[in-house]
C-alpha positions, -999 to +999 in steps of 0.1 A: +002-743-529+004-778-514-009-793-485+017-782-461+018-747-468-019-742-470-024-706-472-061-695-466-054-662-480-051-676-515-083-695-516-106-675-546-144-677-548-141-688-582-165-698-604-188-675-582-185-636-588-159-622-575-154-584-569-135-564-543-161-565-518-163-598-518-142-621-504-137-663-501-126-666-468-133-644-435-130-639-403-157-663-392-135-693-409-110-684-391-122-684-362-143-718-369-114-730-376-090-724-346-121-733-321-125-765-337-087-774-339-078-799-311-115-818-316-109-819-350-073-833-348-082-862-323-111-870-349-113-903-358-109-908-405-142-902-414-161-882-385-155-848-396-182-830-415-184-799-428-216-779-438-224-743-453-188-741-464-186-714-486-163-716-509-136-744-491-116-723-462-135-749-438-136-779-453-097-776-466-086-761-434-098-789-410-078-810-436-051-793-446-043-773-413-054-802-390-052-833-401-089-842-406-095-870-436-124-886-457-142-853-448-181-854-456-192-818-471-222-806-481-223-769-501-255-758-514-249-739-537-231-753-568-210-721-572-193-729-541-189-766-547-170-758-575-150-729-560-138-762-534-132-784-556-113-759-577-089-745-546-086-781-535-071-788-564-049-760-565-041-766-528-030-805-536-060-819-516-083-835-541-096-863-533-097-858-494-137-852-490-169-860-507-198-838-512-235-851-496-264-835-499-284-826-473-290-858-462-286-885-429-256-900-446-240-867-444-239-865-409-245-905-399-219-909-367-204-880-370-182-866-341-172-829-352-195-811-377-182-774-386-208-752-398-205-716-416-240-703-400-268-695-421-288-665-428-319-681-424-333-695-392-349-725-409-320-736-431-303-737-399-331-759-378-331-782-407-290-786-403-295-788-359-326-815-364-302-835-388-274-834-371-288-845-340-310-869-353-281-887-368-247-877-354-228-897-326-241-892-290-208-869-284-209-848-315-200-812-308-209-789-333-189-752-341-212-726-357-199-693-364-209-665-384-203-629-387-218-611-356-236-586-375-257-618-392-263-630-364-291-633-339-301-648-305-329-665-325-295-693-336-290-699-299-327-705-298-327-728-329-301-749-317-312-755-282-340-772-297-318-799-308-292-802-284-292-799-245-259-769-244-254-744-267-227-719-253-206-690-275-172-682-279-154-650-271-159-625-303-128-619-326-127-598-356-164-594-356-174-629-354-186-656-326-189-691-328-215-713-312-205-745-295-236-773-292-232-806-279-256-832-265-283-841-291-316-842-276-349-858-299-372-832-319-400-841-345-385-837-380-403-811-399-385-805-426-391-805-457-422-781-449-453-787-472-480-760-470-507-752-496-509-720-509-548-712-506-553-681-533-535-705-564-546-739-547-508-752-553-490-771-526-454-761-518-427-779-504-397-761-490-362-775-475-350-748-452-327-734-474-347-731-502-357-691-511-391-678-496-399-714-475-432-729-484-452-696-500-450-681-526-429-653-524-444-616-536-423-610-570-433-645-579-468-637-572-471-607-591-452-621-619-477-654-619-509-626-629-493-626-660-493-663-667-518-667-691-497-639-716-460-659-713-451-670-746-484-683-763-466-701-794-437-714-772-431-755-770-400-756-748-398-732-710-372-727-685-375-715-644-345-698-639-334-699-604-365-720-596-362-717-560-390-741-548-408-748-585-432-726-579-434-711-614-420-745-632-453-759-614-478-736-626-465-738-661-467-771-666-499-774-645-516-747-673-497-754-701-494-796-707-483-792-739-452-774-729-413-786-725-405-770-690-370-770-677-362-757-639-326-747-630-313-737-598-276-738-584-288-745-549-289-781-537-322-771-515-338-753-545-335-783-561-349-808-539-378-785-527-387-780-566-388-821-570-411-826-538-433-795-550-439-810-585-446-846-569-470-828-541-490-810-575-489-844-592-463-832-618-437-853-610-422-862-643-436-834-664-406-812-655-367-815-656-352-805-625-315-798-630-289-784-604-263-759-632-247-727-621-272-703-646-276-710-681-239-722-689-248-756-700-277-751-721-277-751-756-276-715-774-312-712-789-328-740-769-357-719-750-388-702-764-395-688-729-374-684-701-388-669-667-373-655-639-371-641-605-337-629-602-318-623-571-301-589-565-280-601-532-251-627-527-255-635-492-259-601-474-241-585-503-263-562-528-240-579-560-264-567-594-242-590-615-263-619-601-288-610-620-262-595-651-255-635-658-287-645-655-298-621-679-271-627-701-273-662-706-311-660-714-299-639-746-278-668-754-302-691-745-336-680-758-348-685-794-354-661-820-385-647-812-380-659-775-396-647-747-379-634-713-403-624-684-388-614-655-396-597-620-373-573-600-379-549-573-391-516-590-355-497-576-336-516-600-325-504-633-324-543-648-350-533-677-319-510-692-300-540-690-325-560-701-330-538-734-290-539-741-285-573-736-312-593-748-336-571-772-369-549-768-384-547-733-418-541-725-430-532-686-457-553-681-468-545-650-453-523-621-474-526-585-451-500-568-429-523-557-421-551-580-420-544-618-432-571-647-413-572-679-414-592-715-379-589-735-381-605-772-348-620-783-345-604-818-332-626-848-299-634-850-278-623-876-267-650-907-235-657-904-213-642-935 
């Protein structure tokens, strides 16, 4: 595939999971895409951003299909930053765009910014308050979506932020939304709130999982706290979401090594401004890896985790399969693996096959606790 004969049909999601019902490019790029196509073209190097592309259909079709270069991009998850830079290579366009983090340099003058919609109305005020804040006077912004994701609440959201927000004509079960004129709005992002019952402050970028509370699973799973690996020296948050249980391990345990991982940009940042909000800044490291893949085998004592059982709108169990199966790799001999999942979910079988003898901890009716021991490893012959 080159340049030329970009074919969107051959993008892959890549390294993200990929299944039959789930798919790298849909209707909603599509349709992004072709609405955006004469603004995009008349774009001037270096005013064309792309946000919330998923895994490159935007970002590679406003430059391969239209002509768009030096294209800023920002991806949150790290899945789908890797699927782009993957089909751009296969597509002959690397090197055409850089990836920004949610940030004012992302956006700073921009004239077109094409946006894949979010599910969450707060991720989606935090892109419309950016954007506006920091985008040329005659930006015009495309948002589309799927329809059935989609609510009037996004109209709502980005009227806030700019002064016209009309739709598009529906195609293939999509819609686009079409803002322009930037209007002022306080900046409230990231949110900070303190959670009362554990006396912990949280600080959530809209994308981040749960906003600034803590969400129930992790609340159940924190009553167990004080039983997580008594002998361990080195922890790891999976999927840390906004620190929340990186935080309160380090805050009770100062004697432990605690690592939090999360493949989402926001999950990230949110878990760095909760630790320096708790005074922990420093006492955990903060890392932005796709799962466990780039830790050591063995490295872990205790790993925790609150594991997601959806990609996007999509109930995809092998989320949680990797996550669980790199914490076998992972975790010590003797290692502890706590996790919390919503009590429908048969991930303590999993659990028991691969990573070792599983105990349910707790089960309220609708989240269940459990502690899996990663058995010794056999000596190699």
């Amino acid at each position: 595939m080159s340049a030329d004969t970009l074919d969107l049909s051959r993008l892959r999601r890549f390294p993200d999971i990929e299944a039959p019902n789930l798919v790298a490019v849909d209707a909603s790029d599509r349709l992004i895409l072709d609405e955006a196509a004469d603004a995009v073209a008349s774009a001037a190097p270096g005013t064309v951003v792309v946000i919330n592309d998923h895994y490159g259909a935007l970002t590679l079709g406003a430059i391969g299909l239209h002509g768009a270069s030096d294209v800023r991009v920002h991806v949150d998850m790290l899945t789908g930053e890797r699927a782009l830079d993957t089909n751009a290579e296969d597509s002959g366009l690397a090197g055409t765009y850089r990836h920004l983090s949610l940030v004012p340099e992302l956006v700073d003058g921009a004239r077109v910014v094409l946006v894949q919609l979010p599910r969450g109305l707060d991720a989606l005020e935090e892109i419309a308050q950016l954007i506006a804040a920091h985008a040329h006077p005659d930006v015009v912004v495309i948002a589309g979506g799927r329809v059935k994701h989609m609510s009037r609440g996004m109209n709502d959201v980005l009227g806030r932020s700019f002064s016209s927000v009309t739709a598009t004509l529906g195609r293939q079960k999509s819609r686009a939304l079409v803002a322009t004129g930037p209007t002022a709005s306080d900046a409230v992002y990231p949110k900070k709130v303190v959670d009362d019952e554990r006396g912990l402050w949280i600080v959530a970028h809209g994308a981040a999982f749960a906003g600034p509370q803590v969400d129930v699973g992790s609340r159940y799973l924190l009553t167990f706290l004080d039983t997580m690996g008594p002998t361990a020296s080195t922890a790891i948050d999976l999927g840390c979401g906004t620190g929340v249980l990186a935080t309160e391990l380090a805050s009770a345990r100062p004697d432990l090594t605690v690592t939090a991982i999360d493949a989402s940009d926001a999950a990230v940042r949110s878990t760095t401004a909760t630790l320096e909000a708790n005074h922990l800044a420093g006492r955990v490291a903060v890392v932005r890896e796709d799962g466990l893949g780039e830790r050591a085998a063995g490295s872990a004592d205790l790993i925790v985790c609150n594991p997601p059982f959806h990609v996007g709108a999509t109930l995809a169990p092998d989320a949680a399969l990797r996550m669980i199966r790199g914490a076998a790799r992972v975790l010590t001999d003797g290692g502890e693996l706590w996790t919390v999942f919503n009590s429908r979910l048969a991930h303590a079988g999993a659990l028991r096959r691969m990573v070792g003898p599983t105990e349910i901890m707790g089960d309220n009716g609708t989240f269940t606790v459990t502690r899996t021991v990663r058995p010794a490893r056999k000596a190699a012959r």
